[in-house]
C-alpha positions, 0 to 999 in steps of 0.5 A: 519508490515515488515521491508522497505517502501511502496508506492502508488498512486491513479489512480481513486476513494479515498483510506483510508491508516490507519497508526497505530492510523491516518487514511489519505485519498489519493485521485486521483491524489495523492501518499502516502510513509509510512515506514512499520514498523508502522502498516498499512492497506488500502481500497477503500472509497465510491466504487472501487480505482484504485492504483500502488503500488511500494515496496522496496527489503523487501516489495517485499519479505514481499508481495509475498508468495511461488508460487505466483511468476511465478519463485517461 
């Protein structure tokens, strides 16, 4: 869990976002936005998934680590 929101969109196959208890699947052609603060975690349903992910100002620091980044 980290401060901010998150966004995905799936470009092929099937995804499954758990959000604290609920668990959603998102397909192809659908995006899904969720706050970060509920527990989160997601994966490929049925074979590989293919997505965008898009983070906030706070996602972005919770999802990058030192040296990850090429100016880090």
């Amino acid at each position: 869990m980290h401060p901010g929101h998150d966004w995905f969109f799936v470009l092929e196959g099937r995804v499954c976002l758990a959000l604290g208890e609920r668990e959603i699947l998102v397909d192809a052609g659908e995006a899904a936005e969720f706050g970060t603060m509920t527990p989160h975690a997601f994966a490929a349903v049925d074979g590989p998934a293919e997505l965008i992910m898009i983070f906030d100002r706070d996602g972005h620091r919770a999802h990058v680590h030192q040296g990850s980044h090429p100016t880090g």
